[in-house]
C-alpha positions as CSV (number, residue, x, y, z in Angstrom):
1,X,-64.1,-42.8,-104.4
2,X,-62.6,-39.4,-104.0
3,X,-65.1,-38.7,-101.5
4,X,-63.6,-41.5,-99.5
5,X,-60.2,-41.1,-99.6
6,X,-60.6,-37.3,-98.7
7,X,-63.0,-38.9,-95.3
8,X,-60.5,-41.4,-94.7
9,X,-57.5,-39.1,-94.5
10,X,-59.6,-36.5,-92.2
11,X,-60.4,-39.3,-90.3
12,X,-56.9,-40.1,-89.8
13,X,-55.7,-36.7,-89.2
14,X,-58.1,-35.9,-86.9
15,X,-57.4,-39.2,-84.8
16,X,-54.0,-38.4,-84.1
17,X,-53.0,-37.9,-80.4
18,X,-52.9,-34.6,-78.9
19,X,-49.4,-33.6,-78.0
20,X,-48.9,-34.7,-73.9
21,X,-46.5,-31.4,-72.4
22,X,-44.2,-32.2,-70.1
23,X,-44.2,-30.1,-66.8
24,X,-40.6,-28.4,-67.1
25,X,-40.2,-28.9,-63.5
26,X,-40.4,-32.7,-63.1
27,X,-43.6,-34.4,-62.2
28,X,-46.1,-32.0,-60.7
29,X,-47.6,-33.0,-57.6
30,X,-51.2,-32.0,-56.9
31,X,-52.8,-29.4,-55.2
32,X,-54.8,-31.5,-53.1
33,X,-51.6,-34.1,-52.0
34,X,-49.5,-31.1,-51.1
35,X,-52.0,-29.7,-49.4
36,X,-52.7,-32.6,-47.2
37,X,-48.4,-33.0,-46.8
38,X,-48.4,-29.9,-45.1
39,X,-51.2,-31.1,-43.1
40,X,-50.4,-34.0,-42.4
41,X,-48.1,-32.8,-38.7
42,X,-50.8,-31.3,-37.5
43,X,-53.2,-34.2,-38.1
44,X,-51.2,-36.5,-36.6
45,X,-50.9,-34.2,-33.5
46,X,-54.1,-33.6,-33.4
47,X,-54.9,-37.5,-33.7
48,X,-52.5,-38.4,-30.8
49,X,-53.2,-35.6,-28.5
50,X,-57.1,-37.2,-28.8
51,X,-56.0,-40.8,-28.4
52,X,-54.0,-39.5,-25.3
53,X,-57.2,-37.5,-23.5
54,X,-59.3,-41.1,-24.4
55,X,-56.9,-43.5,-23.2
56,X,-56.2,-41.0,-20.0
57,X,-59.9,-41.0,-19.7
58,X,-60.3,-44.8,-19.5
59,X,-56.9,-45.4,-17.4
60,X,-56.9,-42.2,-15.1
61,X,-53.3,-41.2,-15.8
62,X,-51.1,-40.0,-18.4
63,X,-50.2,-43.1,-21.1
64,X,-49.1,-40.4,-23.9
65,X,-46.8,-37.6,-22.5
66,X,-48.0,-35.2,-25.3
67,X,-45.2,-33.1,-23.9
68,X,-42.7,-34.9,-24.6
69,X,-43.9,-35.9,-27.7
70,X,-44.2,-31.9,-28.4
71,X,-40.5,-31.7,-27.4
72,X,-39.8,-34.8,-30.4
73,X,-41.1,-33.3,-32.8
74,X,-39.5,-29.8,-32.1
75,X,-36.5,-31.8,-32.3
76,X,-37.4,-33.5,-35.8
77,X,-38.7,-29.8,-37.0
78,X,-35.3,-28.0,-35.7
79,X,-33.6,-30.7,-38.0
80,X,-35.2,-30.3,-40.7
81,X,-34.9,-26.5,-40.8
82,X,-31.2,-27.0,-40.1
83,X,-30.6,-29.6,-43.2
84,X,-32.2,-26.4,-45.1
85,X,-28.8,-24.7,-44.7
86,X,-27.2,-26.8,-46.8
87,X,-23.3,-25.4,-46.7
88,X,-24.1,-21.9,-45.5
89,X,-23.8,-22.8,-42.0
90,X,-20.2,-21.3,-39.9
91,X,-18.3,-23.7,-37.7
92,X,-15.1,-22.8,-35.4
93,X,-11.5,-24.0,-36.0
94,X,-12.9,-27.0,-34.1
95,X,-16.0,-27.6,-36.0
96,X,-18.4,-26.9,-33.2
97,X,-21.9,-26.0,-34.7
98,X,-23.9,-24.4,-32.1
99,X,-27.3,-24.0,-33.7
100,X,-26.8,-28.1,-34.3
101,X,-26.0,-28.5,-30.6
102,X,-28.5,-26.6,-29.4
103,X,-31.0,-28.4,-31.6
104,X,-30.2,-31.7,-29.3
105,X,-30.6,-29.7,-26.0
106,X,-34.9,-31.0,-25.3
107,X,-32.7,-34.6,-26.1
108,X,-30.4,-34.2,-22.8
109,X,-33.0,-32.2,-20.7
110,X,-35.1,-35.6,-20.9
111,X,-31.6,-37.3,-19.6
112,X,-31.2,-34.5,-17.1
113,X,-34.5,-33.7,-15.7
114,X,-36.1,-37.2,-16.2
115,X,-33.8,-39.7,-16.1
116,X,-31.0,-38.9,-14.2
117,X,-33.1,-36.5,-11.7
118,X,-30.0,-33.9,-11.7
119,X,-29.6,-31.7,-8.7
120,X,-27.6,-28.7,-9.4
121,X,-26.0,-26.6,-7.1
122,X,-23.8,-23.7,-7.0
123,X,-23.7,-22.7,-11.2
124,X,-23.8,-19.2,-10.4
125,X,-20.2,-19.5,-9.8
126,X,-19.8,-20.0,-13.6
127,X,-18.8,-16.4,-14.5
128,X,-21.6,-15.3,-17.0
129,X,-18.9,-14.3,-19.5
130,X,-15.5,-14.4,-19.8
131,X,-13.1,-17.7,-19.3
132,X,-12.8,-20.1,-17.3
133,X,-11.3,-23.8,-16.4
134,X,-14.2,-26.6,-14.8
135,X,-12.4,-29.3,-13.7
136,X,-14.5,-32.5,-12.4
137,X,-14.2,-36.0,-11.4
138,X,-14.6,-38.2,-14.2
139,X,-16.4,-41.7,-13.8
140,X,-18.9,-44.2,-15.5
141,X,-17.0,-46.3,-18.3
142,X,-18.7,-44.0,-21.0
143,X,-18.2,-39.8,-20.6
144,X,-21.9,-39.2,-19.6
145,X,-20.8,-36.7,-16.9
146,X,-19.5,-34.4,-19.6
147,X,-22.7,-34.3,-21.0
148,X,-24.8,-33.2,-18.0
149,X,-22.1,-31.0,-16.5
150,X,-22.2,-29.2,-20.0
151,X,-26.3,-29.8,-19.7
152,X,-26.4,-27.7,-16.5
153,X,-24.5,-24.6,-17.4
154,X,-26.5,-24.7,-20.4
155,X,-30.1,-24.8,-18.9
156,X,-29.6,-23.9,-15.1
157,X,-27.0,-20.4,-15.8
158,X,-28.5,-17.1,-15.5
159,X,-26.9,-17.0,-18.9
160,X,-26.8,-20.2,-20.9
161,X,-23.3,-21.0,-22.1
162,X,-21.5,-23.6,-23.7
163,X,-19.6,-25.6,-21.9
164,X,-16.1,-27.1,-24.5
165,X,-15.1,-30.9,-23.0
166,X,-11.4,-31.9,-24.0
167,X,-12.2,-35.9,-24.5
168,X,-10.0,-38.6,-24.5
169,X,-7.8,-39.1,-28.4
170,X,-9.5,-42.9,-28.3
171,X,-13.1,-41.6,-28.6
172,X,-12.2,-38.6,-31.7
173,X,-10.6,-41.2,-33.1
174,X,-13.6,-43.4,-33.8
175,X,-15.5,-42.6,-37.2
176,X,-19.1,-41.6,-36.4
177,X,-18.1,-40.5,-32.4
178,X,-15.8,-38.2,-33.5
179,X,-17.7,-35.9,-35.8
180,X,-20.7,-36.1,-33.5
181,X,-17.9,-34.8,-30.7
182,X,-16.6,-32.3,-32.5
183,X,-19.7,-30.9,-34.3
184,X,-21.2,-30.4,-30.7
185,X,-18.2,-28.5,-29.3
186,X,-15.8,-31.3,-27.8
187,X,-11.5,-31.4,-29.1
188,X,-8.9,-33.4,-27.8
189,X,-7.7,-32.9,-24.7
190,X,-4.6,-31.7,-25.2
191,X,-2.7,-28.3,-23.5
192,X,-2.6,-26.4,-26.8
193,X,-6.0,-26.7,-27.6
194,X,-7.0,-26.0,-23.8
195,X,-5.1,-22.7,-24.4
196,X,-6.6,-21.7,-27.3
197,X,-10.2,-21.9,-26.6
198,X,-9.6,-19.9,-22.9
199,X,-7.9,-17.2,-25.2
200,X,-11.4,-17.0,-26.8
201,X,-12.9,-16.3,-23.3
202,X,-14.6,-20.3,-23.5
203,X,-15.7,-22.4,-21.0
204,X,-13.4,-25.1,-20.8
205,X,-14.3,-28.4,-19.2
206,X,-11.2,-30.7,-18.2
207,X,-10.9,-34.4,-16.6
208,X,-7.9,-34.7,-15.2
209,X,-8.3,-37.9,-14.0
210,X,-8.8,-38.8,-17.7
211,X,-9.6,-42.7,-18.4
212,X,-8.0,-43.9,-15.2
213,X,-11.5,-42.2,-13.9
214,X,-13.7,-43.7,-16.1
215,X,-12.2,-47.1,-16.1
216,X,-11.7,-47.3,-12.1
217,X,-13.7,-50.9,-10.4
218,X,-17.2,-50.2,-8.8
219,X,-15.6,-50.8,-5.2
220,X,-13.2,-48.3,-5.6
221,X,-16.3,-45.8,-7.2
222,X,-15.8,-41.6,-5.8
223,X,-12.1,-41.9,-4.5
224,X,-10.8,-39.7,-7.1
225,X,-7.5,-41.1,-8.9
226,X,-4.0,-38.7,-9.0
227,X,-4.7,-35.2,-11.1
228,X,-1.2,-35.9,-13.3
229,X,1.5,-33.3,-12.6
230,X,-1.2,-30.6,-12.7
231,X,-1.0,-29.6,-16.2
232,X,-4.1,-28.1,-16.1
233,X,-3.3,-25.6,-13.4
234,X,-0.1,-24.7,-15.5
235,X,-2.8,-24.1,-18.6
236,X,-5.0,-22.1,-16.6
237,X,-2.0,-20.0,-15.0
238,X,-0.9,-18.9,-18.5
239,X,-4.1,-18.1,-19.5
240,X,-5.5,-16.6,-16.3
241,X,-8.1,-18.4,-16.2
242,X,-10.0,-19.1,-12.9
243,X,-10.4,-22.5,-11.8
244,X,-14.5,-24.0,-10.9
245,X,-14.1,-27.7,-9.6
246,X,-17.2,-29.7,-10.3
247,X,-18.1,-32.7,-7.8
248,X,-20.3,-35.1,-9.4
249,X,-22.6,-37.6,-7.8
250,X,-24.5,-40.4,-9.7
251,X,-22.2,-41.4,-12.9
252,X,-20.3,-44.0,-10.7
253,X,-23.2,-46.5,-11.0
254,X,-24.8,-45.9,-14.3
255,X,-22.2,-48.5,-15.9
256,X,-21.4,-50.7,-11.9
257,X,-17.5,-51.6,-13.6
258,X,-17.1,-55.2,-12.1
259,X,-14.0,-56.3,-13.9
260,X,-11.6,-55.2,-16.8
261,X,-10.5,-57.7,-19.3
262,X,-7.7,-56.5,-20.1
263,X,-6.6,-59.0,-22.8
264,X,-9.3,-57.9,-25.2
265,X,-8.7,-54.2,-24.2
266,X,-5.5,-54.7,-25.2
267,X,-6.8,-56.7,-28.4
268,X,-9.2,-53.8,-29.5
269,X,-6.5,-51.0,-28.6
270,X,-9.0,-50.0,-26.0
271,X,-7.7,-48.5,-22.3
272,X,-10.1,-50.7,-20.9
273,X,-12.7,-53.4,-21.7
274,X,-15.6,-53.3,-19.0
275,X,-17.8,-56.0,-17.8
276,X,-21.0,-54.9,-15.8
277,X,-24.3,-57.3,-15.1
278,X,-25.3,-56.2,-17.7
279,X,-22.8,-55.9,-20.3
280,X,-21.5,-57.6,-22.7
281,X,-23.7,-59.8,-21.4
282,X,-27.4,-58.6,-22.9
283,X,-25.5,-57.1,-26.3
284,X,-26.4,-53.5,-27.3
285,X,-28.7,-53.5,-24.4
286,X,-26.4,-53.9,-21.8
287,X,-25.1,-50.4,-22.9
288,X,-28.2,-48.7,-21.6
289,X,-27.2,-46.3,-18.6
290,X,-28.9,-47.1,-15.2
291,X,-31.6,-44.4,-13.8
292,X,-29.2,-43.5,-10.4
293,X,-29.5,-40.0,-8.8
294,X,-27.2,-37.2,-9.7
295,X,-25.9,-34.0,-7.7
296,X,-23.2,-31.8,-9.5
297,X,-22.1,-28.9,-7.4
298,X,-19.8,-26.3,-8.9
299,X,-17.6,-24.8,-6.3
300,X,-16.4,-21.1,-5.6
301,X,-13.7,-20.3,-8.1
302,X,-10.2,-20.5,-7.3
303,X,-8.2,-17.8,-8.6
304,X,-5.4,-19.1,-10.0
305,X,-4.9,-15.7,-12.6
306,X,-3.8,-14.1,-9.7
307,X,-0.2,-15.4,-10.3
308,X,1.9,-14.1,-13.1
309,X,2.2,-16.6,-16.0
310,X,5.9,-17.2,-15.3
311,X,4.3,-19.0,-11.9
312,X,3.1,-22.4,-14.2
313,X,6.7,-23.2,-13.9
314,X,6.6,-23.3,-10.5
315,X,6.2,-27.1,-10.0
316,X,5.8,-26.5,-6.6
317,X,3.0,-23.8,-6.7
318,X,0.9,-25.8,-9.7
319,X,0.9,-29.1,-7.0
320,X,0.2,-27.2,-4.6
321,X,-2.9,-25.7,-6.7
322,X,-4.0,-29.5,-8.0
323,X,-4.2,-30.5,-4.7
324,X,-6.2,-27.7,-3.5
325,X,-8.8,-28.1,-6.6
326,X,-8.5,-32.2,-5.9
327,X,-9.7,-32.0,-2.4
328,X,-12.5,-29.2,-3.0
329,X,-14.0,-32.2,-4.9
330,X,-13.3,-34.8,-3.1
331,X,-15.0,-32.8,-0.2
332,X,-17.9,-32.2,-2.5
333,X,-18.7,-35.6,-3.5
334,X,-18.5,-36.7,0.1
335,X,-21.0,-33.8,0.7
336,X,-23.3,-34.7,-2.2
337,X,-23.4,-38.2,-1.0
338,X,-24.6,-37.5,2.3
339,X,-27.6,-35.6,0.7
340,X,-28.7,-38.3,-1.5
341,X,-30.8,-40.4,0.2
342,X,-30.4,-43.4,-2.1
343,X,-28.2,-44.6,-5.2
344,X,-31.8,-44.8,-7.5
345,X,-34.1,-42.6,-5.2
């Protein structure tokens, strides 16, 4: 009996579970699984660059652009290394990030190169370093132009620069729009803020027309609209800045502006509510810029520094000057139109 009761308590002390550890780190993932995470890239690449060579071998041509897919995922990567900053990343006083920017550029380059077929002419009038005032036409319901002009300096210079648009208040005023703005080097376009970045030796890109140029009717597309009282002339007077105007073809008929309605403009507190054939018509849709053929051209500077600053009172003088700069691109878009031999071609 003794015998039995000593057997019966080994037995049950020796079937008592083992004691389970818990990884101090959370759940461990295996070798093998993050092993085949980090491989798992270049096994997809390696699977869609062979499904491209098969399907270009049964077609003839080019179904996968695995250089553009290249460019994606560079884009993805870039991203993801950036997120890896967590806070210990610097902005300006404007909050432009231009690591983040930059990370966008393959993003624009698709717009600029394959979409919009840019033809630029003339950037070697940008100064390389130093300040300076663009001033351009401004067209196409939606501020596309300020994204290739910025595009061009940016890929076509000798010496890639950034290119800071003053934008309309209404568009930093919208949530999402107005960090993305501001995060990629955009402020309000307002005199103070023009004069602060030309103090910092920036490129500063202005619209003088402002949304009287991007709201203008499709039949009334490349006659530029009034340049104000030639505030910017003033600005660029006080902080000897040189003046570039910028002639840009193609934005007038990415958005074709048939009407305004302005009773639900003025509903939505909007400067302008456009209809196209396509929009509102087809929804989100609708909002998809056409393919038409750009030229921007940036002209020989016009030395405007060489006046003392007391000279942006001269009311007289700064007309004078915003006249000059409106015709040089007026002239140039004439120009550039001649040269393109079609609206899509």
């Amino acid at each position: 009996m003794i015998q039995e009761r000593v057997t019966h308590k080994q037995r049950k002390k020796n079937s008592k579970p083992a004691a389970i550890v818990q990884p101090k780190s959370g759940l461990q993932v295996p070798k093998q699984v993050r092993r085949l995470q980090r491989q798992a890239p270049r096994n997809a690449m390696q699977g869609l660059n062979d499904l491209s060579v098969r399907l270009r071998e049964m077609t003839g041509r080019n179904v996968i652009d695995m250089i553009r897919v290249m460019e994606l995922a560079l884009i993805l990567y870039r991203q993801q290394e950036l997120a890896r900053r967590g806070a210990n990343y610097e902005v300006d006083e404007f909050g432009f990030d231009p690591q983040w920017t930059e990370s966008f550029l393959s993003v624009f380059m698709v717009l600029y190169r394959d979409y919009w077929r840019v033809e630029t002419t003339g950037v070697e009038n940008v100064p390389a370093t130093g300040r300076a005032l663009l001033v351009a036409n401004h067209a196409g319901v939606l501020p596309w132009d300020g994204t290739m002009i910025k595009t061009a300096v940016f890929a076509e210079h000798s010496s890639p620069r950034h290119v800071r648009a003053l934008v309309a208040s209404m568009f930093l005023g919208m949530p999402v729009l107005s960090w993305f703005l501001r995060r990629t080097g955009q402020t309000v376009g307002h005199p103070d803020d023009t004069r602060r970045l030309l103090e910092r030796d920036e490129l500063v890109l202005v619209f003088p027309e402002g949304v009287r140029g991007t709201g203008k009717s499709f039949k009334d597309r490349y006659r530029l609209r009034r340049f104000g009282r030639g505030g910017f002339v003033a600005t660029a007077i006080r902080s000897r800045a040189p003046i570039i105007p910028v002639s840009v073809v193609g934005s007038e008929e990415i958005y074709p502006m048939v009407a305004d309605l302005a009773p639900v403009a003025r509903f939505f507190g909007l400067p302008y509510f456009p209809v196209t054939p396509f929009w509102p018509w087809l929804g989100a849709l609708g909002m998809i810029p056409l393919p038409s053929k750009w030229r921007i051209q940036f002209h020989a500077p016009i030395h405007v520094e060489e006046h003392p600053p007391e000279a942006a009172d001269n009311q007289n003088l700064v007309m004078a000057l915003a006249d000059e700069v409106r015709d040089t691109i007026q002239q140039g878009i004439y120009d550039n139109l001649k040269l393109r031999r079609g609206v899509f071609v």
